[in-house]
TORDO-456913 format. One record per residue: residue in one letter; x, y, z of N, C-alpha, C in turn. Coordinates in steps of 0.2 Angstrom, whole numbers. Example, Ala and Ser with C-alpha at 12.3 -4.5 7.8 and 13.67 -1.06 7.14 Angstrom:
<recs>
+-----+-------+-------+-------+-------+-------+-------+-------+-------+-------+
: res :  n_xx :  n_yy :  n_zz : ca_xx : ca_yy : ca_zz :  c_xx :  c_yy :  c_zz :
+-----+-------+-------+-------+-------+-------+-------+-------+-------+-------+
:   A :    66 :   -28 :    39 :    62 :   -22 :    39 :    66 :   -16 :    39 :
:   S :    64 :   -11 :    35 :    68 :    -5 :    36 :    64 :     0 :    39 :
+-----+-------+-------+-------+-------+-------+-------+-------+-------+-------+
</recs>
This chain:
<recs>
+-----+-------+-------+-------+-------+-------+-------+-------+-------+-------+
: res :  n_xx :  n_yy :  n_zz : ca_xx : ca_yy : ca_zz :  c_xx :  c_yy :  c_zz :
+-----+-------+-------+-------+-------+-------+-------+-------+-------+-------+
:   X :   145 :  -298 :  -627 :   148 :  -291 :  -627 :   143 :  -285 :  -627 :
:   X :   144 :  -283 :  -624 :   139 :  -276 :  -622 :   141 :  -271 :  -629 :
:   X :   137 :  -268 :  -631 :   139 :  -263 :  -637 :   137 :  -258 :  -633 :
:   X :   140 :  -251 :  -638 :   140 :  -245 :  -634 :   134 :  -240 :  -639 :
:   X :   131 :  -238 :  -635 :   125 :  -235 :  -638 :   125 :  -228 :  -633 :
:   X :   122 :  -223 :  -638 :   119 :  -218 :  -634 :   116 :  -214 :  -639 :
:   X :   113 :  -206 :  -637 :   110 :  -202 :  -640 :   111 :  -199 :  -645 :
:   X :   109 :  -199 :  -651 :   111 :  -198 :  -658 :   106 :  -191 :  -661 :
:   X :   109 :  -186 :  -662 :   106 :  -183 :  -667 :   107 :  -180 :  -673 :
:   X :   100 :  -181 :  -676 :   103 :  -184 :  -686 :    99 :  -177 :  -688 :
:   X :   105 :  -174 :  -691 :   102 :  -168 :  -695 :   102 :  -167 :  -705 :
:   X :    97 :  -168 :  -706 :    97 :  -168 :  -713 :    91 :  -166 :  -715 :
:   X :    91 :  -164 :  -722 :    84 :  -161 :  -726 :    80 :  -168 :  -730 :
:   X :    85 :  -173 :  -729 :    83 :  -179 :  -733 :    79 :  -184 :  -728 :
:   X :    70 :  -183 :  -728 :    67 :  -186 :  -723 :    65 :  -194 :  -724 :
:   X :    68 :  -198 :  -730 :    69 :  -202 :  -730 :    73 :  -207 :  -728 :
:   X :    80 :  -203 :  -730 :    87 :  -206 :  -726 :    85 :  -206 :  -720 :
:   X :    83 :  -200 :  -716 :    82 :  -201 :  -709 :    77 :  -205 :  -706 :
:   X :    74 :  -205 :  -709 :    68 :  -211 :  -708 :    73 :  -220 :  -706 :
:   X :    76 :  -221 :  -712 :    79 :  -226 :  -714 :    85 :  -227 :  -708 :
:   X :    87 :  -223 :  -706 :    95 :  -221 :  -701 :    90 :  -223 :  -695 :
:   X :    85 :  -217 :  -694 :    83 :  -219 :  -687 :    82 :  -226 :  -685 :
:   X :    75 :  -228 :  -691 :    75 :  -234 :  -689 :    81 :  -240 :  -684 :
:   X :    85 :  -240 :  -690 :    92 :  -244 :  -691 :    96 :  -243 :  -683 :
:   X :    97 :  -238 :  -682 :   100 :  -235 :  -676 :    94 :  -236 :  -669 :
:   X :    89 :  -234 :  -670 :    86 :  -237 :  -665 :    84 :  -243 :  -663 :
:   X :    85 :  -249 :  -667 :    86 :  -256 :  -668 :    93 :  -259 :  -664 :
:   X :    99 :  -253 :  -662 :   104 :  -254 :  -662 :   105 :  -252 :  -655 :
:   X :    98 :  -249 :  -652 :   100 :  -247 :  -644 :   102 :  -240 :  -645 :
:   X :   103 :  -236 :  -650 :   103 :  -227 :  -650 :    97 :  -226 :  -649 :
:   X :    98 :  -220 :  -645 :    91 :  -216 :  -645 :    92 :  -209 :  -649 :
:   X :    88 :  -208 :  -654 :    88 :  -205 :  -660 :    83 :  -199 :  -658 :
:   X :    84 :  -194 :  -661 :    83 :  -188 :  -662 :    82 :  -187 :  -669 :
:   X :    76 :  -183 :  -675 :    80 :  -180 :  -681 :    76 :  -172 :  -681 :
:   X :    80 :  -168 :  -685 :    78 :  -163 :  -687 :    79 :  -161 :  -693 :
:   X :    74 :  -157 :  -698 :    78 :  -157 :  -705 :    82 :  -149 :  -708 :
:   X :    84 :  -147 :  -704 :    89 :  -141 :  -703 :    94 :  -140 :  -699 :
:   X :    97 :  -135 :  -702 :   105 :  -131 :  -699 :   102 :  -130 :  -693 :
:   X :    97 :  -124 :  -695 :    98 :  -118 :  -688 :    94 :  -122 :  -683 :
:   X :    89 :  -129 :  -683 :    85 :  -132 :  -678 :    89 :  -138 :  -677 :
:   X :    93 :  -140 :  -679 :    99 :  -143 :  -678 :   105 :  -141 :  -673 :
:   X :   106 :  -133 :  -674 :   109 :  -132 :  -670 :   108 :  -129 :  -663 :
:   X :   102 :  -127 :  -662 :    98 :  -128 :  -657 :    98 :  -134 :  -652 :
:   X :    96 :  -137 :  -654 :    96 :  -145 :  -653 :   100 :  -150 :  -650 :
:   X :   107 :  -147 :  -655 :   112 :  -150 :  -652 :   116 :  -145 :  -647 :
:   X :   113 :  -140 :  -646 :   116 :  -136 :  -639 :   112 :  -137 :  -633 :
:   X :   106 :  -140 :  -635 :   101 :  -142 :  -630 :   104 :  -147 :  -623 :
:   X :   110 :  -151 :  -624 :   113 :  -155 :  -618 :   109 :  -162 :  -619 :
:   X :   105 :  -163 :  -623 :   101 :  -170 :  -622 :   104 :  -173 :  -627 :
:   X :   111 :  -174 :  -631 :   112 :  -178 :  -634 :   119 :  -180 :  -633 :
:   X :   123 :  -184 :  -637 :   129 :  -187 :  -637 :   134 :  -187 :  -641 :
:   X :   132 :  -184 :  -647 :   133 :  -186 :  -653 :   129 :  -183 :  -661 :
:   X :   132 :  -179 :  -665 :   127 :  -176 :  -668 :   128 :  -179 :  -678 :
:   X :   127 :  -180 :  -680 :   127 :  -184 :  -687 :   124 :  -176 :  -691 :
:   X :   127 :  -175 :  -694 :   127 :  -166 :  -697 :   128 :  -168 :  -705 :
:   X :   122 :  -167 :  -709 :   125 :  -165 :  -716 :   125 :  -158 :  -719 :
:   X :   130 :  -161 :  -725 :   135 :  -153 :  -723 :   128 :  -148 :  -729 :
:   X :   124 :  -151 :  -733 :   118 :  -147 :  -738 :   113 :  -146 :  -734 :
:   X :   109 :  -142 :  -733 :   104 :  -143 :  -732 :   102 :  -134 :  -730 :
:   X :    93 :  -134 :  -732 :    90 :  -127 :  -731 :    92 :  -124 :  -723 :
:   X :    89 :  -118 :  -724 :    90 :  -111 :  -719 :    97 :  -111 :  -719 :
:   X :   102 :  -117 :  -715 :   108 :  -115 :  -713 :   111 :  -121 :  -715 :
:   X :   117 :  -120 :  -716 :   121 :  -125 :  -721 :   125 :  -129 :  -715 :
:   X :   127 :  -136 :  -717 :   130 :  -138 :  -712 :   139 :  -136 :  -711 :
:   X :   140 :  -135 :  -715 :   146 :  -132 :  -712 :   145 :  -125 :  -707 :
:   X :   141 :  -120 :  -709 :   138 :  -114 :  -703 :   136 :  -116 :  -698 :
:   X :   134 :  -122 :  -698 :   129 :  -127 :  -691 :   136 :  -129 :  -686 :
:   X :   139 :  -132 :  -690 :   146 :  -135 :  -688 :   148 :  -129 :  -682 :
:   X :   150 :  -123 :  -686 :   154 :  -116 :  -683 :   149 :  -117 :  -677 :
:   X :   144 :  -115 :  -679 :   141 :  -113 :  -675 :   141 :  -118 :  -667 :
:   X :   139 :  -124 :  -666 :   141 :  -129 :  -663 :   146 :  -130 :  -660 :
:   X :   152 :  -127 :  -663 :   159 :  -131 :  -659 :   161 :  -123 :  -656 :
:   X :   158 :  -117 :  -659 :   160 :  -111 :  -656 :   158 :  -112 :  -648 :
:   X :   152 :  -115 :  -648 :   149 :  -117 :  -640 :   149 :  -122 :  -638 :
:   X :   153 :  -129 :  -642 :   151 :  -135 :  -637 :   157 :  -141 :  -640 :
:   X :   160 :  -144 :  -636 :   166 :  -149 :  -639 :   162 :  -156 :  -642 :
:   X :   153 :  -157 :  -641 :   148 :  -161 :  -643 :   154 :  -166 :  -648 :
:   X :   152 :  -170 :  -649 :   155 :  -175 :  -657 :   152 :  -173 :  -661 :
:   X :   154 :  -172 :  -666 :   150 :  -170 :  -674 :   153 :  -173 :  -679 :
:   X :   149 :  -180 :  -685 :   151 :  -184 :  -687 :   148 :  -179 :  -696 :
:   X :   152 :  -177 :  -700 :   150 :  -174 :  -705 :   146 :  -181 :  -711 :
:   X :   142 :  -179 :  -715 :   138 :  -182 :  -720 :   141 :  -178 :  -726 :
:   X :   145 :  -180 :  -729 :   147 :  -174 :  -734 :   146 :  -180 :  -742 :
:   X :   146 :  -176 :  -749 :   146 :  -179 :  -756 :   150 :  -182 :  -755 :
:   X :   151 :  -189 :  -759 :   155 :  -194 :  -760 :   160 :  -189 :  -766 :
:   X :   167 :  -188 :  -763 :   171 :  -186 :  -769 :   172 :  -179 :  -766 :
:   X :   168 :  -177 :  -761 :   170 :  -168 :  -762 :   175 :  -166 :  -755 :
:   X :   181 :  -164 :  -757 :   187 :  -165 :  -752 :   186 :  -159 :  -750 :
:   X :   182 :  -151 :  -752 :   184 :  -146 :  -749 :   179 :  -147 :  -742 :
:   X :   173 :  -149 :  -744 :   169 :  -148 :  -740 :   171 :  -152 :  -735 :
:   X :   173 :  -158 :  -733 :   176 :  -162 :  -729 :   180 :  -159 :  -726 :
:   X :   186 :  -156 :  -730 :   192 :  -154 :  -726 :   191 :  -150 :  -724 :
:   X :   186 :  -146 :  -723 :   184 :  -139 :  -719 :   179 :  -141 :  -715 :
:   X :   176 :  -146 :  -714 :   173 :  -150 :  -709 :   177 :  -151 :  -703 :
:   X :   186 :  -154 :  -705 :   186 :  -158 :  -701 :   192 :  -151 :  -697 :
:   X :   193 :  -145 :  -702 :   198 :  -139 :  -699 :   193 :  -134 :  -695 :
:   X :   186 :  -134 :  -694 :   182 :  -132 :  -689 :   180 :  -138 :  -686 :
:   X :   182 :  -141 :  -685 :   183 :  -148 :  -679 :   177 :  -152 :  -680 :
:   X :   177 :  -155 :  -684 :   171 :  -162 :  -685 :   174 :  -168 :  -683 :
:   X :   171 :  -173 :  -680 :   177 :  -179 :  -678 :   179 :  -181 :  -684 :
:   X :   172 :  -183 :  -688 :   175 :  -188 :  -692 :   169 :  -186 :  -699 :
:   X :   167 :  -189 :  -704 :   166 :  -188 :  -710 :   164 :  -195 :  -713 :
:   X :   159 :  -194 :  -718 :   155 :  -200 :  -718 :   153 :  -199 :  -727 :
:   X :   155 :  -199 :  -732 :   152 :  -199 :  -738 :   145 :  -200 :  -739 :
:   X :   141 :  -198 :  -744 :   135 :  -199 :  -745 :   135 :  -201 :  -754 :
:   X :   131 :  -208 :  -752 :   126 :  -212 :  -748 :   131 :  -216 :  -745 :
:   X :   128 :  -217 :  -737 :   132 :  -223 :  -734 :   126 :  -226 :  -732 :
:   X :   126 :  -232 :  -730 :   125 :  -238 :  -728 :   123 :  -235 :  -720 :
:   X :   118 :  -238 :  -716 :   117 :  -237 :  -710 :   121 :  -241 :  -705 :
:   X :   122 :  -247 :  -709 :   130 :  -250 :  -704 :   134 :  -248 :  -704 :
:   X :   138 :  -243 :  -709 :   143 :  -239 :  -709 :   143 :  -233 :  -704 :
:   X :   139 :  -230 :  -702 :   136 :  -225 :  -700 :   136 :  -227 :  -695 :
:   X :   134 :  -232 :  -692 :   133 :  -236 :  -684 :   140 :  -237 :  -682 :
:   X :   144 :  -240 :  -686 :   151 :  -242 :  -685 :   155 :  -235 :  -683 :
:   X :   155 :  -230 :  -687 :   158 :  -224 :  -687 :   155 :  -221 :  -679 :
:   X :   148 :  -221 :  -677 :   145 :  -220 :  -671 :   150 :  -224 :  -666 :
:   X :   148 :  -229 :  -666 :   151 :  -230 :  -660 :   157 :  -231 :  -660 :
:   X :   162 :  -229 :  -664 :   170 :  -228 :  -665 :   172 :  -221 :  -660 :
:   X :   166 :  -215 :  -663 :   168 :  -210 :  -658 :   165 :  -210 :  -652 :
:   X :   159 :  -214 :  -652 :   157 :  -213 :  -644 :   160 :  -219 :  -640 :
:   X :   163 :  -223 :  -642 :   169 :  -226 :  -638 :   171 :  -221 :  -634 :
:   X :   175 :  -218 :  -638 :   181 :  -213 :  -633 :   180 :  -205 :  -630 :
:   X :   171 :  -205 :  -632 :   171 :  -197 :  -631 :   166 :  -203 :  -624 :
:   X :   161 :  -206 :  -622 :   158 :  -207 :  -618 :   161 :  -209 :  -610 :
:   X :   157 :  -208 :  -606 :   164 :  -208 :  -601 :   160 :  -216 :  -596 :
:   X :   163 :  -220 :  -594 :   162 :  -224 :  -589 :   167 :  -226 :  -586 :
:   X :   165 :  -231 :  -580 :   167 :  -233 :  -574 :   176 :  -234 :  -575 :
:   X :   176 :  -239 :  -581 :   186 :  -239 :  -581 :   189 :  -233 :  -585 :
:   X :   184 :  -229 :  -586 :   188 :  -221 :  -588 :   189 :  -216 :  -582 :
:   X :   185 :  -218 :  -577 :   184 :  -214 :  -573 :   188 :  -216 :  -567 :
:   X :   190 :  -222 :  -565 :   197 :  -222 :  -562 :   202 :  -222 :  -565 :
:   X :   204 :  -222 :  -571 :   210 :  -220 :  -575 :   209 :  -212 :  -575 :
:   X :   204 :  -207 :  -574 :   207 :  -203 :  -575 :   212 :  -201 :  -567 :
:   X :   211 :  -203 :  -562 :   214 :  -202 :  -556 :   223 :  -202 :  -559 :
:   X :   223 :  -205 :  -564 :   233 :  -206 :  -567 :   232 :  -202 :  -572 :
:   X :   235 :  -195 :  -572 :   238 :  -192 :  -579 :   243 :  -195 :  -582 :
:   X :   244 :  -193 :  -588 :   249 :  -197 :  -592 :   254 :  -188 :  -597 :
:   X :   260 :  -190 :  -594 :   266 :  -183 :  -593 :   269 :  -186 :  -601 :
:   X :   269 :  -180 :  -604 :   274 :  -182 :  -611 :   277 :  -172 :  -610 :
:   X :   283 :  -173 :  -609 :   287 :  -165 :  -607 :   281 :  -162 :  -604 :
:   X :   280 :  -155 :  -607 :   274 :  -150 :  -606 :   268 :  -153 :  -605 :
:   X :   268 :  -157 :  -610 :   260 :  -160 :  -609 :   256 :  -164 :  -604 :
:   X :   253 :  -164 :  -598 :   249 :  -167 :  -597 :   240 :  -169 :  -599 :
:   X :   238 :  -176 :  -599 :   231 :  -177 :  -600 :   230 :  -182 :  -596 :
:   X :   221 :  -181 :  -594 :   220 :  -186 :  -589 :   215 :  -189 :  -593 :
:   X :   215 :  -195 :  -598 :   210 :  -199 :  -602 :   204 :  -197 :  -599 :
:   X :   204 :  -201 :  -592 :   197 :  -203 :  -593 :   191 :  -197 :  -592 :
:   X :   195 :  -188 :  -590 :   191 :  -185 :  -591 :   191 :  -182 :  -597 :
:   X :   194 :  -184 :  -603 :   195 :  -181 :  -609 :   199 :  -172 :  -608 :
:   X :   204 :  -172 :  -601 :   207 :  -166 :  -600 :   213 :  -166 :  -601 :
:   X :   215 :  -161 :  -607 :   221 :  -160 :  -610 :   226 :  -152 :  -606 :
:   X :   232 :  -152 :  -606 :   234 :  -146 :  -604 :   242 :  -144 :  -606 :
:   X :   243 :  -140 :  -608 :   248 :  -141 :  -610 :   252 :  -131 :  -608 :
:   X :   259 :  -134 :  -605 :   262 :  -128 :  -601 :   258 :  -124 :  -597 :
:   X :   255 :  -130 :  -593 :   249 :  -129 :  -589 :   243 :  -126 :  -590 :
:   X :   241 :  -123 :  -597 :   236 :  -119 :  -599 :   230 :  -127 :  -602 :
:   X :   226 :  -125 :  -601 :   219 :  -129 :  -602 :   219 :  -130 :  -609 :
:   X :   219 :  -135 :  -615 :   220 :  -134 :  -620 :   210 :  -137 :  -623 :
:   X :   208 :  -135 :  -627 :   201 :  -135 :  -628 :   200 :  -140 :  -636 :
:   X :   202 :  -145 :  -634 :   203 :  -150 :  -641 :   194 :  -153 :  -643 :
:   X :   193 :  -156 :  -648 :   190 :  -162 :  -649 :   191 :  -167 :  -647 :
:   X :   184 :  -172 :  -646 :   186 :  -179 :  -644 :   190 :  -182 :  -649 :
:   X :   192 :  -179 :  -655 :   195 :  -185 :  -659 :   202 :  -182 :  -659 :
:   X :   203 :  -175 :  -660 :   209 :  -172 :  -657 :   214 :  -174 :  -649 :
:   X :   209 :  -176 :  -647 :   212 :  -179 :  -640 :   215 :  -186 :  -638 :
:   X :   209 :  -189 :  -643 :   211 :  -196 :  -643 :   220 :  -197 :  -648 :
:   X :   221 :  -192 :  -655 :   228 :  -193 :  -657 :   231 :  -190 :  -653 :
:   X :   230 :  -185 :  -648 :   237 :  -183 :  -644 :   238 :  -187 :  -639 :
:   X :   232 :  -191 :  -638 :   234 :  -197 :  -633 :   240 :  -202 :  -636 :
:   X :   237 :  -204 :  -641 :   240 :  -210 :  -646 :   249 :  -209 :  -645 :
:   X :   248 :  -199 :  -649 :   256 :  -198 :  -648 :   260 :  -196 :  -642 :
:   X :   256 :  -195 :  -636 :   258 :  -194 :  -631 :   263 :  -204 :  -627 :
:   X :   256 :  -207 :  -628 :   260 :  -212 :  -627 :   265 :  -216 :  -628 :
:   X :   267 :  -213 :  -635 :   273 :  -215 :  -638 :   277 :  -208 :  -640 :
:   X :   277 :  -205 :  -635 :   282 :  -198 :  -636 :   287 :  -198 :  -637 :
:   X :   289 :  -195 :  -642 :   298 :  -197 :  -645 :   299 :  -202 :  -649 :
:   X :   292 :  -205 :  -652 :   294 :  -210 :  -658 :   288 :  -209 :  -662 :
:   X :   290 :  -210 :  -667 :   285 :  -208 :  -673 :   279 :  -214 :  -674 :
:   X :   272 :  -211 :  -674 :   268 :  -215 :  -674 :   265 :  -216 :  -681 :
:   X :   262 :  -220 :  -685 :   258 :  -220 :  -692 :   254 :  -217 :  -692 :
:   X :   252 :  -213 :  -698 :   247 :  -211 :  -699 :   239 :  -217 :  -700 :
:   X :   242 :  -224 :  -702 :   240 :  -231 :  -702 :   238 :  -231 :  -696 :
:   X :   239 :  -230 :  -692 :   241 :  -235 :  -682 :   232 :  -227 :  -681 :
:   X :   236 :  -221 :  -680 :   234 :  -216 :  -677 :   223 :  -216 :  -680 :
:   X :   223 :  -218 :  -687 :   217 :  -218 :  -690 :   212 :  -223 :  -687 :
:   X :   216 :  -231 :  -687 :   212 :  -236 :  -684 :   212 :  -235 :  -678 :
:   X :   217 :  -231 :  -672 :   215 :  -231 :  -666 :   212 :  -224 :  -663 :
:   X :   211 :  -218 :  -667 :   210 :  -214 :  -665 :   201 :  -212 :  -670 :
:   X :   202 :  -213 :  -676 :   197 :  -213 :  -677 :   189 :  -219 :  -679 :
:   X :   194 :  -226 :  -679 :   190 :  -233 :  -680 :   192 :  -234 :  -685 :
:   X :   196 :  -232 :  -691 :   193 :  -235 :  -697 :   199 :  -236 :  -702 :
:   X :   200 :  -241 :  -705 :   207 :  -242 :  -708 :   212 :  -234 :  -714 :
:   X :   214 :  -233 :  -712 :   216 :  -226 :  -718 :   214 :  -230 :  -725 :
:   X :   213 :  -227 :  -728 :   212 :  -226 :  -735 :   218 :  -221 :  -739 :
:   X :   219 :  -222 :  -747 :   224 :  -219 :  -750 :   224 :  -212 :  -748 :
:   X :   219 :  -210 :  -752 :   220 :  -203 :  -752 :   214 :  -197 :  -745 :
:   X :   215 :  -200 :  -739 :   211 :  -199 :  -733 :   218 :  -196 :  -731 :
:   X :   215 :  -188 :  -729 :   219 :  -183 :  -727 :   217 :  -181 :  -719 :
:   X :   211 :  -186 :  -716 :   208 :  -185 :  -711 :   215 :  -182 :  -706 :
:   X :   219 :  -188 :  -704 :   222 :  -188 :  -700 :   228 :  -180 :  -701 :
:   X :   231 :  -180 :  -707 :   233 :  -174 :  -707 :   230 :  -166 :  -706 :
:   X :   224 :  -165 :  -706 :   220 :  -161 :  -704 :   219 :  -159 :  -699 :
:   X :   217 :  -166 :  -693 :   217 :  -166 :  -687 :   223 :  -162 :  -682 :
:   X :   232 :  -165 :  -686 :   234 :  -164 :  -684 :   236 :  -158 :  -683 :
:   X :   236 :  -154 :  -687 :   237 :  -148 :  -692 :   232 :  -142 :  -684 :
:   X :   227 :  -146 :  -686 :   222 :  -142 :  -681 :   226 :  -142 :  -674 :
:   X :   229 :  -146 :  -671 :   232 :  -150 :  -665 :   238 :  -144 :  -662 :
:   X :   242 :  -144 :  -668 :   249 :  -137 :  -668 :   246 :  -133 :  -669 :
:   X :   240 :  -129 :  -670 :   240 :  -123 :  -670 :   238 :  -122 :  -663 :
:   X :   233 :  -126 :  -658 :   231 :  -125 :  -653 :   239 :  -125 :  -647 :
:   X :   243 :  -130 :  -650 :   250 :  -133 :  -646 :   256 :  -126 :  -647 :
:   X :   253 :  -121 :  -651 :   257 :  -116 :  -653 :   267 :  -121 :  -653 :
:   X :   270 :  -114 :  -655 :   278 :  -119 :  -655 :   282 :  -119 :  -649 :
:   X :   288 :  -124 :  -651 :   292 :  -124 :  -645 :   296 :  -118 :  -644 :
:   X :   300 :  -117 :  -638 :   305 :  -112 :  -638 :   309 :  -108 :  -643 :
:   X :   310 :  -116 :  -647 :   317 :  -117 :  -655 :   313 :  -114 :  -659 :
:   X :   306 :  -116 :  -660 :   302 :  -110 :  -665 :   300 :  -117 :  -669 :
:   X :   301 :  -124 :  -666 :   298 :  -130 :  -670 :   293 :  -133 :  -669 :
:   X :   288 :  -135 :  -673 :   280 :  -137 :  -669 :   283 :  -144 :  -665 :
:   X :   278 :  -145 :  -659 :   278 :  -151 :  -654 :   276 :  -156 :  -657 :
:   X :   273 :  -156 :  -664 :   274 :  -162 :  -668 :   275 :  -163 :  -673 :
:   X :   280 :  -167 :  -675 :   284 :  -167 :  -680 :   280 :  -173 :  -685 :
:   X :   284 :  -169 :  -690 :   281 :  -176 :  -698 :   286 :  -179 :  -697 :
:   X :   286 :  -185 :  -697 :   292 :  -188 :  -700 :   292 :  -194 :  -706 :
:   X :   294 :  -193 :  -713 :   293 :  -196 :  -717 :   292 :  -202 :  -717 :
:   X :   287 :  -202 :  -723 :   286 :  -211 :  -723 :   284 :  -214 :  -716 :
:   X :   283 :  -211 :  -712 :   283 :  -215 :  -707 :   276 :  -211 :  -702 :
:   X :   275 :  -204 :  -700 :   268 :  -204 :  -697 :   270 :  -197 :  -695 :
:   X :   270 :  -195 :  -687 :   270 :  -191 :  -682 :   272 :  -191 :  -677 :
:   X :   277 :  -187 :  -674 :   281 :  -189 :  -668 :   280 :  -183 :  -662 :
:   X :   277 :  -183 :  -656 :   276 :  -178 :  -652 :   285 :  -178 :  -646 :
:   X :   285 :  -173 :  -650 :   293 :  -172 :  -647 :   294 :  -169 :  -639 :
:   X :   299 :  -172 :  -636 :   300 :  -172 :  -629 :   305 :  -169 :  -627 :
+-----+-------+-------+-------+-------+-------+-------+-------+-------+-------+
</recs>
């Protein structure tokens, strides 16, 4: 089974870790990059040479959250946060200026690998995505064409993230039934949900504000108790 590799850039002031990372990742078929700052970070990553950007959120000159802004103001790039093990604001502000996903610190380089290639799954494009983009897939207002990562909704271009697009796929394809917050975690983001992981509501949260509301004045995705999110038709 072929595994999915591509080009990884790792931003942190901890030149140790990155030593350690790179190795491990480029053992693993990523081609790696490091820098130990925001602002040559964010450079870097708007340079087009990469795939994928691994962001801790501490670090001198520019902090990674400002890095973050800075990056997703100019580029839909994947940005996976490194944030303290325990600290939910910085996380949850990661993930509402568009991080895909979020990684506690210290992690394990298998973890980190695993988490990579969960979102370059679905953010990298190849041969059976690119005939499937030829099918759009119609939920009401909403059309998307997966395999170009093109969302649209009441015809206007909507400007999501790779991880935001892969849940409105999720709920697009089951339009009008409520999906899990469980279901939407392991398929949208790779990773089993945990108790108190707010990833997914955040994502969505981000998701209605871009989807603005229906006519009736109700958002196009609904909570429905105990049970997940439903993209209403």
């Amino acid at each position: 089974m072929q595994r999915m590799n591509g080009r990884v850039l790792l931003v942190d002031d901890d030149v140790e870790l990155l030593d350690l990372l790179r190795d491990y990742l480029t053992r693993e078929q990523f081609t790696v990059t490091c820098v130990h700052d925001g602002q040559a970070g964010v450079a870097e990553a708007l340079s087009g040479r990469h795939d994928i950007v691994v962001l801790d959120v501490t670090m001198p000159v520019l902090g990674g959250i400002a890095a973050l802004a800075r990056i997703r103001a100019a580029s839909p790039l994947p940005v996976l946060m490194l944030t303290a093990r325990g600290d939910d604001t910085d996380r949850i502000v990661g993930l509402e200026l568009g991080a895909d996903d979020y990684v506690p610190k210290p992690c394990t380089p298998r973890e980190l690998t695993a988490r990579l290639r969960a979102i370059l799954k679905r953010s990298l494009s190849s041969h059976e995505m690119a005939s499937e983009s030829l099918q759009p897939l119609a939920a009401g207002p909403l059309m998307l064409w997966p395999g170009r990562r093109r969302a649209e909704w009441q015809g206007m271009l909507l400007d999501l993230t790779s991880t935001e697009f892969s849940l409105l796929e999720l709920l697009a394809r089951q339009a009008g039934k409520a999906v899990s917050k469980a279901d939407l975690s392991e398929q949208a983001l790779g990773r089993v949900l945990t108790r108190f992981d707010r990833s997914i509501d955040v994502h969505i949260s981000a998701i209605r504000q871009k989807l603005g509301n229906l006519p009736d004045g109700r958002s196009p995705i609904e909570t429905v108790i105990r049970k997940g999110y439903l993209l209403v038709v």
